[in-house]
N, C-alpha and C positions, 0 to 999 in steps of 0.2 A: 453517511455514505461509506463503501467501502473502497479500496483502492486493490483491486486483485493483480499478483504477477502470476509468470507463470514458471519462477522459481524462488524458492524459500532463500536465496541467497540474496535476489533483489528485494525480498520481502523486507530482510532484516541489514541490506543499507542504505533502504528507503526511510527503514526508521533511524538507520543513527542519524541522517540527514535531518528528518522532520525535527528530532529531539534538539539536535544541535542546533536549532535554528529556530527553538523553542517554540515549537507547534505541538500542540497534543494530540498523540495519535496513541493506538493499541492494539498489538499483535495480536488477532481473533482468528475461530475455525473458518473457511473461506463457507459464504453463503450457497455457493452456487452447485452445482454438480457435475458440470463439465469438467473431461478429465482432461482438459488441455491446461487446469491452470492446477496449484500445489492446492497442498492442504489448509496453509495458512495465508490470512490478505491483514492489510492494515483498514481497521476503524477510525473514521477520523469525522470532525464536524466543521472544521478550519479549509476555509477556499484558499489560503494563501500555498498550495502545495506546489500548483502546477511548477513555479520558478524553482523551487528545491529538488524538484524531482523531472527537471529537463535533462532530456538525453535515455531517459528509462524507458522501458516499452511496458504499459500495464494497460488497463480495463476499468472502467468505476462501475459500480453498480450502488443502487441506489437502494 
Protein backbone atom coordinates (compact mmCIF):
# COMPACT_ATOMS: atom_id res chain seq x y z
CA UNK A 1 0.00 0.00 0.00
CA UNK A 2 1.08 3.37 -0.44
CA UNK A 3 0.72 6.26 2.20
CA UNK A 4 0.50 9.62 -0.02
CA UNK A 5 0.89 13.29 1.48
CA UNK A 6 0.52 16.04 0.10
CA UNK A 7 3.99 17.54 0.94
CA UNK A 8 7.35 16.02 0.52
CA UNK A 9 8.10 17.36 3.93
CA UNK A 10 5.48 15.10 5.63
CA UNK A 11 6.67 12.59 3.28
CA UNK A 12 9.97 12.44 4.89
CA UNK A 13 8.95 12.66 8.73
CA UNK A 14 6.65 10.22 8.25
CA UNK A 15 9.56 8.21 7.51
CA UNK A 16 11.90 9.21 10.14
CA UNK A 17 8.88 8.19 12.44
CA UNK A 18 8.10 4.85 10.68
CA UNK A 19 12.11 3.97 10.77
CA UNK A 20 12.39 5.01 14.11
CA UNK A 21 9.79 2.90 15.22
CA UNK A 22 11.17 0.25 13.12
CA UNK A 23 8.61 -0.28 10.58
CA UNK A 24 9.76 -0.65 6.96
CA UNK A 25 8.67 1.55 4.78
CA UNK A 26 10.20 3.38 1.32
CA UNK A 27 10.31 6.67 -0.14
CA UNK A 28 8.71 5.77 -3.83
CA UNK A 29 7.29 8.04 -7.06
CA UNK A 30 3.72 8.74 -5.84
CA UNK A 31 1.34 6.26 -7.85
CA UNK A 32 -1.36 8.50 -8.52
CA UNK A 33 -1.85 11.70 -10.83
CA UNK A 34 -3.63 14.01 -8.90
CA UNK A 35 -1.97 17.22 -8.59
CA UNK A 36 -3.16 17.90 -4.98
CA UNK A 37 -0.61 15.45 -3.65
CA UNK A 38 3.65 15.72 -4.18
CA UNK A 39 5.72 13.76 -6.23
CA UNK A 40 6.81 11.30 -3.72
CA UNK A 41 4.49 8.81 -1.08
CA UNK A 42 5.76 6.24 1.32
CA UNK A 43 5.49 2.25 0.30
CA UNK A 44 4.93 0.30 2.98
CA UNK A 45 3.33 -3.49 3.74
CA UNK A 46 3.24 -2.99 7.79
CA UNK A 47 -0.53 -2.08 9.35
CA UNK A 48 1.17 -0.84 12.45
CA UNK A 49 1.48 2.89 11.00
CA UNK A 50 -1.75 4.33 11.79
CA UNK A 51 -0.33 5.01 15.78
CA UNK A 52 3.02 6.47 14.36
CA UNK A 53 1.63 8.65 12.19
CA UNK A 54 -1.41 10.30 14.32
CA UNK A 55 -1.94 13.78 13.84
CA UNK A 56 -0.62 13.68 10.07
CA UNK A 57 -3.17 14.30 7.29
CA UNK A 58 -2.40 11.65 4.24
CA UNK A 59 -4.29 9.32 1.84
CA UNK A 60 -3.58 5.41 1.41
CA UNK A 61 -3.99 3.96 -1.89
CA UNK A 62 -3.79 0.57 -2.41
Amino acid sequence: MYIVFFSTSDVFEAEERLNNSNVGCKVVPTPVTDKAYCGVCIKINDNKYKPILEGMEYSIVQ
